[in-house]
C-alpha positions as a LaTeX table, in Angstrom:
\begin{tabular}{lrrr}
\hline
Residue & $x$ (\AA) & $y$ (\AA) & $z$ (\AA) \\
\hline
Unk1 & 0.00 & 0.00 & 0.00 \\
Unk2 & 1.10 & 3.18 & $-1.06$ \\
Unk3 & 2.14 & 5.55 & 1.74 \\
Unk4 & 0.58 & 8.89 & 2.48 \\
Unk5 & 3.92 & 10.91 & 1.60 \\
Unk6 & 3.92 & 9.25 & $-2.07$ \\
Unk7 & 0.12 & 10.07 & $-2.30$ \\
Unk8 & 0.82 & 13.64 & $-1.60$ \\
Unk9 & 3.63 & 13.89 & $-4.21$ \\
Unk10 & 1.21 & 12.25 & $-7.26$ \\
Unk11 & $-1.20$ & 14.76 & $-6.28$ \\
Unk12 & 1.44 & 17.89 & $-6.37$ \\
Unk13 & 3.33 & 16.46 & $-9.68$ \\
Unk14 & 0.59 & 17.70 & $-11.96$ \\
Unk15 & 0.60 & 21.12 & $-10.64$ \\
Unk16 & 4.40 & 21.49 & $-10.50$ \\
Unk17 & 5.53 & 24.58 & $-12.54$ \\
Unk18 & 7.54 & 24.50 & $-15.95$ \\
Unk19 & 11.00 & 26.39 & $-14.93$ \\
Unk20 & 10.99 & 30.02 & $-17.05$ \\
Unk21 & 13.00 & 29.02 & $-20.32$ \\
Unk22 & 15.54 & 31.17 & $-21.13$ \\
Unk23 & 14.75 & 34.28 & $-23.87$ \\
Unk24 & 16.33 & 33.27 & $-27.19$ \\
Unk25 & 18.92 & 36.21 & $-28.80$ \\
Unk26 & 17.26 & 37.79 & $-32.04$ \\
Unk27 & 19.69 & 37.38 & $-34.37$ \\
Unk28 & 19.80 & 40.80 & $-36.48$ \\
Unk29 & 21.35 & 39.76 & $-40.26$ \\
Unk30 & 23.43 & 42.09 & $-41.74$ \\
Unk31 & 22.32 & 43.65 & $-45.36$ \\
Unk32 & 24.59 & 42.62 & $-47.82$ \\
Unk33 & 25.01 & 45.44 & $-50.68$ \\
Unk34 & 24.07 & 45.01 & $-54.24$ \\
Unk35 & 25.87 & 44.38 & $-57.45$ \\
Unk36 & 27.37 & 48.06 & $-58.35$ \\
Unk37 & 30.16 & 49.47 & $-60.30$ \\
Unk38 & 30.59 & 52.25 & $-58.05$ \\
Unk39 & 33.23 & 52.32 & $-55.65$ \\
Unk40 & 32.16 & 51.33 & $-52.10$ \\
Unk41 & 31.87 & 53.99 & $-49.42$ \\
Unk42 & 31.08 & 54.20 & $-45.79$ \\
Unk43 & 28.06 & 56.14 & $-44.44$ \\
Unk44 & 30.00 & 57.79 & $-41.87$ \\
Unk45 & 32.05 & 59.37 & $-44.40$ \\
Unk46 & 28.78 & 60.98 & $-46.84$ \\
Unk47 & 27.50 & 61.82 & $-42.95$ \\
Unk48 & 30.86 & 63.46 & $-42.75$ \\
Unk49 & 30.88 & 65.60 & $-46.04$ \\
Unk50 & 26.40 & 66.23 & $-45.11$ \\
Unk51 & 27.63 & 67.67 & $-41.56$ \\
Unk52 & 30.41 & 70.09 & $-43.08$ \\
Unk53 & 28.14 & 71.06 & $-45.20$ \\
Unk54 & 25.33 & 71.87 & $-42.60$ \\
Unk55 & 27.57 & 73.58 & $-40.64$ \\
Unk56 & 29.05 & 75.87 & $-43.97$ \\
Unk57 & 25.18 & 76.29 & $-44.04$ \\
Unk58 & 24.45 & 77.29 & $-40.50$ \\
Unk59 & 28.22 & 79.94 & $-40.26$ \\
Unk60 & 25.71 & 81.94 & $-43.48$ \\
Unk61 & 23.09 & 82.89 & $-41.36$ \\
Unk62 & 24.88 & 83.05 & $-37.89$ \\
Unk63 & 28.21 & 84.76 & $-38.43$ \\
Unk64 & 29.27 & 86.43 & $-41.78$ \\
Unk65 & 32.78 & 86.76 & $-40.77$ \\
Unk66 & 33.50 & 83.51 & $-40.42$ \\
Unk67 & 32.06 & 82.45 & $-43.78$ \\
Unk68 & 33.77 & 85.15 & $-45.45$ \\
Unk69 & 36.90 & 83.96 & $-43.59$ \\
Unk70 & 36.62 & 80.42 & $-44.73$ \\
Unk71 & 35.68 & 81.59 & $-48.26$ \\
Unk72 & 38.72 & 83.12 & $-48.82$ \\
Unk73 & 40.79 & 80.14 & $-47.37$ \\
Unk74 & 39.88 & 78.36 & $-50.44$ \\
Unk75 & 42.21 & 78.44 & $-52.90$ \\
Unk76 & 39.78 & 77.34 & $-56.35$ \\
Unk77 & 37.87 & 81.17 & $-56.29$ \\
Unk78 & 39.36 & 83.13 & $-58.59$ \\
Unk79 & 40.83 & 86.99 & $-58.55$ \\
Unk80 & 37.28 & 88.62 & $-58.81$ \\
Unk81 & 35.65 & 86.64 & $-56.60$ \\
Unk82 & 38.23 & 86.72 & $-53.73$ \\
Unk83 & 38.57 & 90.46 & $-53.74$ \\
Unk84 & 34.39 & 90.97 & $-53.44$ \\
Unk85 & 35.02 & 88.70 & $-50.37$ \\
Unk86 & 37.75 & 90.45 & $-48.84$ \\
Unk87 & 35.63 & 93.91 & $-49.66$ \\
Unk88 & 32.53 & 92.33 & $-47.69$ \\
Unk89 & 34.65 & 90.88 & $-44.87$ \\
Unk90 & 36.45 & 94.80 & $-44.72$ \\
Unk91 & 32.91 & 95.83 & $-44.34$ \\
Unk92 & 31.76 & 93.59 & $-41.40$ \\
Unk93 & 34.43 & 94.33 & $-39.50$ \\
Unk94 & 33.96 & 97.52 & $-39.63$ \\
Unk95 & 30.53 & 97.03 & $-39.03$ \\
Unk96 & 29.82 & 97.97 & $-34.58$ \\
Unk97 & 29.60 & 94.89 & $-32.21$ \\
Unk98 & 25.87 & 95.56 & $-31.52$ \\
Unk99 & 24.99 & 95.95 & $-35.04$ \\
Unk100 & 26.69 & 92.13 & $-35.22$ \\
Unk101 & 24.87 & 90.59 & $-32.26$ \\
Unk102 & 21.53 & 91.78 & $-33.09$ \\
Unk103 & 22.17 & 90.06 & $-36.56$ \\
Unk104 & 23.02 & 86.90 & $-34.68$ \\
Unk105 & 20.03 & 87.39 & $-32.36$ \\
Unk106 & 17.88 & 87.25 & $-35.75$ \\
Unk107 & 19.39 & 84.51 & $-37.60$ \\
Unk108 & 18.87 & 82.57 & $-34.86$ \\
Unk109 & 15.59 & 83.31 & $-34.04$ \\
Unk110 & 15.01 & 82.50 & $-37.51$ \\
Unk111 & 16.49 & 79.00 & $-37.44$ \\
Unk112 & 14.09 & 78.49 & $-34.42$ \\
Unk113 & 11.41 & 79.26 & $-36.19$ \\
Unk114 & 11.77 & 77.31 & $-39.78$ \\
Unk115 & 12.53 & 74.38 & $-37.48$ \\
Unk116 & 9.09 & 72.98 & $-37.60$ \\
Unk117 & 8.91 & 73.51 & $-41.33$ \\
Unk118 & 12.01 & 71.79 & $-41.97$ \\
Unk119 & 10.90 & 68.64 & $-39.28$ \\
Unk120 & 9.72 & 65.40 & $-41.05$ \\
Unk121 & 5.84 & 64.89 & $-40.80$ \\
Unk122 & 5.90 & 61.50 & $-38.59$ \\
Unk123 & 2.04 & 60.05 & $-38.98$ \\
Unk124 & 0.11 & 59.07 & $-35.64$ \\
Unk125 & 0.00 & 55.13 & $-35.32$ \\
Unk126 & $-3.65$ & 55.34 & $-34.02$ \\
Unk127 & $-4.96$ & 57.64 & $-36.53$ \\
Unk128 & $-7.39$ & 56.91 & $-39.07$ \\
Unk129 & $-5.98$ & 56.60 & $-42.10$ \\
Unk130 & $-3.65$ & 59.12 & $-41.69$ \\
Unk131 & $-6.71$ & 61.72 & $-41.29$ \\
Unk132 & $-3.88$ & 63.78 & $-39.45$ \\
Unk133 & $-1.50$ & 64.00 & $-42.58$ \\
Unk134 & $-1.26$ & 67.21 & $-44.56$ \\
Unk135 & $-2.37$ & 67.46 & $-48.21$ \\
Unk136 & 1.16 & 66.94 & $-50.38$ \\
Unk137 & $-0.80$ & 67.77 & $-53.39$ \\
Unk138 & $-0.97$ & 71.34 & $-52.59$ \\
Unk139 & 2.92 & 71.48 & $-52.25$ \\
Unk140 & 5.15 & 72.28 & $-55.26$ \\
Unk141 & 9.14 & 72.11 & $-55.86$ \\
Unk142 & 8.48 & 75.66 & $-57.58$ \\
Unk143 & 10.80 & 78.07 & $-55.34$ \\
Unk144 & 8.43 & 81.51 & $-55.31$ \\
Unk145 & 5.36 & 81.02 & $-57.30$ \\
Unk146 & 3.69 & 82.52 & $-54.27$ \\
Unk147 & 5.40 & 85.67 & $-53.57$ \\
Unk148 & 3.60 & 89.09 & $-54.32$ \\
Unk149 & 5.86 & 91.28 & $-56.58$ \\
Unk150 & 3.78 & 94.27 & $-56.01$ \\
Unk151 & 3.81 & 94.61 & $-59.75$ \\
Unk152 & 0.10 & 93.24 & $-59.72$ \\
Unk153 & $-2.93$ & 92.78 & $-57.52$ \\
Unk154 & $-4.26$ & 90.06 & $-55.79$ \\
Unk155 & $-6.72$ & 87.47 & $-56.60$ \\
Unk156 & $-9.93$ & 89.22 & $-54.90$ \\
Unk157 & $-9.00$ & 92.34 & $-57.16$ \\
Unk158 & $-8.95$ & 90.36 & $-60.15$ \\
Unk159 & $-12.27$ & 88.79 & $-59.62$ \\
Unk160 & $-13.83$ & 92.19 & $-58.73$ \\
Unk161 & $-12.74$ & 93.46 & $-62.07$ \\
Unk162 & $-13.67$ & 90.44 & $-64.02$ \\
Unk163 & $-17.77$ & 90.86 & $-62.12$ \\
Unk164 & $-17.48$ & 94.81 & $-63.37$ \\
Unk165 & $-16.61$ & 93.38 & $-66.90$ \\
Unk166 & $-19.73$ & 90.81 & $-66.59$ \\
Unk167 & $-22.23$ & 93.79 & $-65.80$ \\
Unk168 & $-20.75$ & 96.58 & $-68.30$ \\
Unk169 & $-21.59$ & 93.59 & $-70.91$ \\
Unk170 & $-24.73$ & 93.38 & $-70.01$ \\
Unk171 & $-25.06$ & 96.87 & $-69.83$ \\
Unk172 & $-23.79$ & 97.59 & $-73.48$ \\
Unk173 & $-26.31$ & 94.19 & $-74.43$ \\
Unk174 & $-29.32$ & 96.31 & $-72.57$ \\
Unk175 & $-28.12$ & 99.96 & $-74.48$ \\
Unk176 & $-27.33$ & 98.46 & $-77.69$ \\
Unk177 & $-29.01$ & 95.40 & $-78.56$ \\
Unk178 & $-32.74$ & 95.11 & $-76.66$ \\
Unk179 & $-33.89$ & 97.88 & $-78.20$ \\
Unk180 & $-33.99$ & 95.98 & $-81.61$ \\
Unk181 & $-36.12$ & 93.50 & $-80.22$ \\
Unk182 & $-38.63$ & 96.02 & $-80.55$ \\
Unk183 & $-38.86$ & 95.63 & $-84.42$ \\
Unk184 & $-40.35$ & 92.00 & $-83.37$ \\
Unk185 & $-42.68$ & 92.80 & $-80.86$ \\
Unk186 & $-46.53$ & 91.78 & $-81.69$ \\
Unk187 & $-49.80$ & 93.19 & $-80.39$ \\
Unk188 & $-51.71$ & 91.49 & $-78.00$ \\
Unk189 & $-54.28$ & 89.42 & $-79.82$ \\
Unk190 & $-57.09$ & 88.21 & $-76.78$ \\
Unk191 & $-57.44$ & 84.28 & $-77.51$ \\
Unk192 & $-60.47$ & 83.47 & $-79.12$ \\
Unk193 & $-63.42$ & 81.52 & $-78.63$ \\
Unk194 & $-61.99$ & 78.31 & $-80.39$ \\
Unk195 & $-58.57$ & 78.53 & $-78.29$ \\
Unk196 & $-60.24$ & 77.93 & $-75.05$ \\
Unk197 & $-56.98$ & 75.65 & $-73.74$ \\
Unk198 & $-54.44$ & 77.27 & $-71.69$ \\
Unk199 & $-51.14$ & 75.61 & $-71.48$ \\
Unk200 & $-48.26$ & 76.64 & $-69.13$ \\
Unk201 & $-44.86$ & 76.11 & $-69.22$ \\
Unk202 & $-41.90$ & 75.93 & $-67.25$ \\
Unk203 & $-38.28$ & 76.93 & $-68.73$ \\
Unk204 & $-34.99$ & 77.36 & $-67.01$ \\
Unk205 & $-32.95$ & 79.92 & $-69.45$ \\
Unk206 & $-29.58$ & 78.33 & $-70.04$ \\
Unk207 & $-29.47$ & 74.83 & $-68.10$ \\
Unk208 & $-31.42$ & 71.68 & $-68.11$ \\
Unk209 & $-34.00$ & 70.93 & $-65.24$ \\
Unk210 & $-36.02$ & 67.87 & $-65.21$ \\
Unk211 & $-39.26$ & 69.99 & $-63.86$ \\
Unk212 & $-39.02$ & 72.01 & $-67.51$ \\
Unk213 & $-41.16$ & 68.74 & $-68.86$ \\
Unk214 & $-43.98$ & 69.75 & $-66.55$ \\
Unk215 & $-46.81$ & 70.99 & $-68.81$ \\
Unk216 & $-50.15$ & 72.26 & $-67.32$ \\
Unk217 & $-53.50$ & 72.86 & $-69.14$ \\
Unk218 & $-56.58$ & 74.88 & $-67.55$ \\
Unk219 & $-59.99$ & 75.47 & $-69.46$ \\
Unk220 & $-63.78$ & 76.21 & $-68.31$ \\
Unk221 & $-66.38$ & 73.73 & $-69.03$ \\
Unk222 & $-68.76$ & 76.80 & $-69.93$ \\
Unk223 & $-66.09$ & 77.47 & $-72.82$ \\
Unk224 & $-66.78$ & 74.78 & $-74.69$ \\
Unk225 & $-69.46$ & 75.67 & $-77.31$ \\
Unk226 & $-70.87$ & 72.02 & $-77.99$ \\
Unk227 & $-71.76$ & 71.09 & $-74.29$ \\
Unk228 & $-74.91$ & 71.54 & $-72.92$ \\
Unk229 & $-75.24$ & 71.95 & $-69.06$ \\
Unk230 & $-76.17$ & 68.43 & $-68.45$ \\
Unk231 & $-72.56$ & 67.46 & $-70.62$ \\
Unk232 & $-70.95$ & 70.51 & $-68.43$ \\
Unk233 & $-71.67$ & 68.72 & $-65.16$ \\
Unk234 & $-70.43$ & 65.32 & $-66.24$ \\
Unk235 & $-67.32$ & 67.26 & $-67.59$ \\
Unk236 & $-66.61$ & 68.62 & $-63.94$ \\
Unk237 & $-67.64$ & 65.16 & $-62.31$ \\
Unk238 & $-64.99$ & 63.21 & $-64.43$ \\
Unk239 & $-62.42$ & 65.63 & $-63.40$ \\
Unk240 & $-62.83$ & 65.03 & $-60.00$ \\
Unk241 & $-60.33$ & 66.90 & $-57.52$ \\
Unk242 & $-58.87$ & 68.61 & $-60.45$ \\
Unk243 & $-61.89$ & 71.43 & $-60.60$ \\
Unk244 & $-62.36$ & 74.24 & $-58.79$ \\
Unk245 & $-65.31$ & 74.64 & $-57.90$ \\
Unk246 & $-65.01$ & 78.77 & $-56.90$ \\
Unk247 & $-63.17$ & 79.84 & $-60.16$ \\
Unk248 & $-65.14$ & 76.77 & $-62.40$ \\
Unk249 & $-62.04$ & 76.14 & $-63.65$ \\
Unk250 & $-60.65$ & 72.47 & $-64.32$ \\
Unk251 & $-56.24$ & 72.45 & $-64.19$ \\
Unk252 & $-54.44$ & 68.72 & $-65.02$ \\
Unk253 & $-50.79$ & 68.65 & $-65.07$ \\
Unk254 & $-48.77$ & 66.10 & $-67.13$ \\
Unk255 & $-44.32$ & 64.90 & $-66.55$ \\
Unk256 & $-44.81$ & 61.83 & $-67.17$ \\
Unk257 & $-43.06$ & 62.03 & $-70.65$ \\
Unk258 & $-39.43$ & 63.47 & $-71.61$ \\
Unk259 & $-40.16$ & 66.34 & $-73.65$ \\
Unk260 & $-43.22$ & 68.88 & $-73.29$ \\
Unk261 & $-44.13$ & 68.45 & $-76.96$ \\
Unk262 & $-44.96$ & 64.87 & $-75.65$ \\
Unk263 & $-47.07$ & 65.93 & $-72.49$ \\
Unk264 & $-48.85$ & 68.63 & $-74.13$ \\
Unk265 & $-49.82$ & 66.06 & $-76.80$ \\
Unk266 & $-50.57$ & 63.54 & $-73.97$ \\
Unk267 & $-52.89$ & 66.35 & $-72.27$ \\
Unk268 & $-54.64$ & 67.32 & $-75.85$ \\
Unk269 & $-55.40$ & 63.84 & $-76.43$ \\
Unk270 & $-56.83$ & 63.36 & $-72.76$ \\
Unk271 & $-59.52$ & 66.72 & $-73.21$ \\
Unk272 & $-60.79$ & 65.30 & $-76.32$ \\
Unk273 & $-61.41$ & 61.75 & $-74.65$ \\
Unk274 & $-63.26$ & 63.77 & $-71.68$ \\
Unk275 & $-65.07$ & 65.67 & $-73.81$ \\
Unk276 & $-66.30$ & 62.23 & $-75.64$ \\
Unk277 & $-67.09$ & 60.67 & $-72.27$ \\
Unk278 & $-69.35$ & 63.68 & $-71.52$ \\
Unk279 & $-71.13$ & 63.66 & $-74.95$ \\
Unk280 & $-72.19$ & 60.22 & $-74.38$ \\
Unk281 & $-75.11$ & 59.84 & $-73.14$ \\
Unk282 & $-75.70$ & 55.84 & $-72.13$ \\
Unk283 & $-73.98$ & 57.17 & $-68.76$ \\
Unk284 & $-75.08$ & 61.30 & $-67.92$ \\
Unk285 & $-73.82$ & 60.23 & $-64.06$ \\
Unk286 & $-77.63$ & 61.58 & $-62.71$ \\
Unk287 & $-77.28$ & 59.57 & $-59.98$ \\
Unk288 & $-73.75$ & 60.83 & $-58.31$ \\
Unk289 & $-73.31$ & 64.30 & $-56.85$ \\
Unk290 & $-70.68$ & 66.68 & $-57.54$ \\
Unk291 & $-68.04$ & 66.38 & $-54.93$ \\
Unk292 & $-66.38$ & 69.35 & $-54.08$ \\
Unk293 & $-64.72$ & 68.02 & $-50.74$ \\
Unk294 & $-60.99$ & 68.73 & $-51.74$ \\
Unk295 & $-62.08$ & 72.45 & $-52.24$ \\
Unk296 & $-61.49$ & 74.50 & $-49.41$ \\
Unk297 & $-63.40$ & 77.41 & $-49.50$ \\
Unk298 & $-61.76$ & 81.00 & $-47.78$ \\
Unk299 & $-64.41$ & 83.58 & $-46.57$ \\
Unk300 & $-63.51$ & 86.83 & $-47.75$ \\
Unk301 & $-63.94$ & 88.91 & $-45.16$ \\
Unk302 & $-64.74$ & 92.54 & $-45.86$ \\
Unk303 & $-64.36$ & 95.67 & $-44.08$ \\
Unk304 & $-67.89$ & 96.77 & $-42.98$ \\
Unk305 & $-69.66$ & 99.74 & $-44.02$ \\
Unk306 & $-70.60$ & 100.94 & $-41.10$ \\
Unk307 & $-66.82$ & 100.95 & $-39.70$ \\
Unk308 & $-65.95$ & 103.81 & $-42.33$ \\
Unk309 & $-64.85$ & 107.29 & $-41.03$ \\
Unk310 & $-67.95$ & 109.74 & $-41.37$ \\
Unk311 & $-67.86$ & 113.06 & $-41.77$ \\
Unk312 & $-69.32$ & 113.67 & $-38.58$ \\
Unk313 & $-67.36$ & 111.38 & $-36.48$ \\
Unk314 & $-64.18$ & 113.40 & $-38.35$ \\
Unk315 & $-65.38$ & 116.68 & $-36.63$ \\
Unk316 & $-65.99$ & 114.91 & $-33.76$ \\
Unk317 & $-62.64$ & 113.86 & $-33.32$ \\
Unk318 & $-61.41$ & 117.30 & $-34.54$ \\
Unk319 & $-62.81$ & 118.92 & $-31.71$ \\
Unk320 & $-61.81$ & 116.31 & $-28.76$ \\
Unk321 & $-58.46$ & 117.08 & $-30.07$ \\
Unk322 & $-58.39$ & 120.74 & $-29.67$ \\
Unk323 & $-60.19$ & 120.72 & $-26.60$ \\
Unk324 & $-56.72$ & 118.17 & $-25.29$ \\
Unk325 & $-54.55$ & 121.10 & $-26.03$ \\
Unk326 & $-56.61$ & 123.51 & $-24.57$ \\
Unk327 & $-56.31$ & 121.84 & $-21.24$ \\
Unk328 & $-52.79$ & 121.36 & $-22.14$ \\
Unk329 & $-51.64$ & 124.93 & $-22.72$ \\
Unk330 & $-54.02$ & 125.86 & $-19.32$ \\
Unk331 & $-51.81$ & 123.66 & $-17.21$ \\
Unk332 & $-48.62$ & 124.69 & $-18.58$ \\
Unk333 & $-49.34$ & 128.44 & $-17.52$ \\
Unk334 & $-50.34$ & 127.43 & $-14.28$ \\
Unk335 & $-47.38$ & 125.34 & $-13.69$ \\
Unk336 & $-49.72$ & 122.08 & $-12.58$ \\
Unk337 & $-48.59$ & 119.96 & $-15.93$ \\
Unk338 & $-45.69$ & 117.59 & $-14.52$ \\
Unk339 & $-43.01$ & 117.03 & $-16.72$ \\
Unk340 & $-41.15$ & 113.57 & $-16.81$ \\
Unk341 & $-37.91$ & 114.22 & $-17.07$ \\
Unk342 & $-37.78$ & 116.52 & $-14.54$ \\
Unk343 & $-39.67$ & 114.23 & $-12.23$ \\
Unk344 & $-36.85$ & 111.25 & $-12.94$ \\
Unk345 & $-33.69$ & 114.14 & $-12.42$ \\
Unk346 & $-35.23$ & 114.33 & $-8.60$ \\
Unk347 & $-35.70$ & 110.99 & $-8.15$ \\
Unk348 & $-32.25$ & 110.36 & $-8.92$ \\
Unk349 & $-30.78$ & 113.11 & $-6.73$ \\
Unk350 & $-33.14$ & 112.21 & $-3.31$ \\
Unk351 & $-31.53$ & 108.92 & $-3.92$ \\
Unk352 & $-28.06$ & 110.21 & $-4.14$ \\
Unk353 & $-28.54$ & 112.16 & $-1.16$ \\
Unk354 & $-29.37$ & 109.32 & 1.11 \\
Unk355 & $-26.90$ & 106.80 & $-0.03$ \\
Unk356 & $-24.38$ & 110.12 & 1.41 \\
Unk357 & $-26.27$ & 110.12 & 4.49 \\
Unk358 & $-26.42$ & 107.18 & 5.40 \\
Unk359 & $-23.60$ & 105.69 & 7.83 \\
Unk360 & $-20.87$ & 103.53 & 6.46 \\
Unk361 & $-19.59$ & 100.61 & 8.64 \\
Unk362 & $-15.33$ & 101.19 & 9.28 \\
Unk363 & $-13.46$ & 97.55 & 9.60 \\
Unk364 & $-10.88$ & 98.23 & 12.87 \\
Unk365 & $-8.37$ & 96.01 & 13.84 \\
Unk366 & $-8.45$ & 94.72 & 16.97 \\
Unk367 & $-5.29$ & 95.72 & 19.34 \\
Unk368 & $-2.85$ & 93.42 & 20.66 \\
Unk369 & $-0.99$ & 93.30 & 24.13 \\
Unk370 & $-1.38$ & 93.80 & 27.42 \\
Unk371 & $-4.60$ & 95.66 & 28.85 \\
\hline
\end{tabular}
């Protein structure tokens, strides 16, 4: 039989911890460099040559003299171009020890400030799809295509000019040319009694709408010559809500086609079909009411006679008015008529008054020591 120690130690085996396995080195491989014909050199050398370079850079804006000075340690300038540098290098000596800090106090605020431009733009790892990131479209390698030359205005000028061109075009169009329309204007000729359809049209001048195919026709069943009143009724109960019942007028609208041609045709055809339908007469519709629900009717209200301004109630006004300014004038001569502004100036001097008179608490300090 087993014992009670080995009992304990199949029990603890399975929970026994792994030992911590020791971190594997990350090898890093080393990039070998392409076939070239080149001759191979180092990085730190071309960081070398950048640096001297920078620096050359950085003596231009900080300290003239120095540039100057290693200018004209070079010995591949020529004649000319040494002399101009030893003139310019007479001249900043020369030049007062103020004059030459203040112009290294501004070069390097300058450098300060064009640091941000001259930073690379690193994008945010949790943005959005770089929502962050500037538009690189909008930057060119053109070196000032934006500077004003003061030789020229600016855009906003140029656009102001180009609207007065736009109106003194229309002007000279409105001086010059609209008055020859005038050789083809026509007299009004009042439609007659066979023209008793009214179309209406909507046209956008110089662009293309799809609501310009809308065509509307209106016409008055009493217009038509060949209806009776019995064929008149049945005209205005086939229209349905498309009559109005105050104006006896009956409007249908057609855009169901592409081109108006094609809904004015599809509206001509439907009249004459109505028309038809109320000359038959198996059907005269005897039976069924005219429905004039979908009318609203409006009460025009009217200002009532008897509210007008008579000429007696005109003198009687006339004299309540002059009787006012009689009383008026009597209590300005015996001084009883208050005046209001006056009345306010006291006001606000009693109130000035006792805001002086009326005791101020004093904060003391109390004393320390012995009593």
């Amino acid at each position: 039989m087993a014992s009670h120690a080995n009992l304990l130690r199949l029990c603890l085996r399975p929970s026994k911890r792994l030992p911590n396995l020791r971190a594997a080195a990350v090898q890093q491989h080393a990039l070998r460099r392409s076939l070239s014909t080149t001759q191979w050199r180092s990085a730190a050398a071309g960081d070398a040559g950048n640096k001297e370079a920078q620096d050359e850079f950085d003596q231009v804006f900080s300290n003239p003299g120095q540039f100057l000075q290693n200018f004209l340690r070079d010995e591949k300038i020529s004649d000319e171009e040494r002399k101009i540098a030893t003139a310019a290098l007479a001249d900043w000596k020369k030049t007062p020890r103020h004059k030459q800090a203040q112009f290294e106090d501004l070069a390097q605020k300058l450098t300060d400030q064009s640091a941000p431009l001259r930073r690379a733009y690193q994008p945010k790892k949790d943005s959005f799809w770089n929502a962050e990131e500037t538009d690189t479209d909008l930057i060119t390698g053109e070196v000032g295509e934006d500077d004003f030359e003061e030789d020229d205005i600016m855009a906003l000028g140029h656009a102001k000019l180009e609207e007065h061109r736009e109106f003194r075009e229309y002007a000279r169009i409105a001086v010059w040319e609209m008055p020859l329309l005038s050789k083809l204007a026509k007299p009004f000729q009042p439609p007659t009694a066979d023209e008793v359809l009214r179309f209406r049209y909507t046209t956008y001048m110089g662009e293309f709408h799809p609501a310009d195919r809308k065509v509307v026709v209106e016409f008055s069943p009493q217009d038509f010559p060949g209806l009776n009143e019995a064929q008149q009724l049945k005209l205005k109960k086939l229209a349905g809500s498309r009559y109005n019942p105050e104006k006896d007028i009956i409007k249908i609208s057609c855009e169901r086609f592409e081109h108006q041609a094609q809904n004015k045709r599809y509206l001509g055809d439907l009249v004459d079909q109505m028309i038809t339908t109320a000359k038959d007469p198996t059907d005269m519709f005897e039976d069924i009411p005219l429905d004039t629900r979908h009318h609203k009717f409006k009460p025009q209200i009217k200002f009532p006679k008897e509210w007008y301004m008579t000429e007696e109630r005109k003198k009687e006004l006339e004299a309540q008015r002059k009787q006012a300014l009689l009383l008026d004038e009597a209590k300005r001569t015996d001084g009883s008529m208050i005046n209001g502004a006056d009345t306010i100036q006291q006001a606000l001097l009693t109130a000035k008054k006792a805001e002086a008179a009326a005791p101020s608490l004093v904060r003391v300090r109390p004393m320390r020591g012995r009593r």
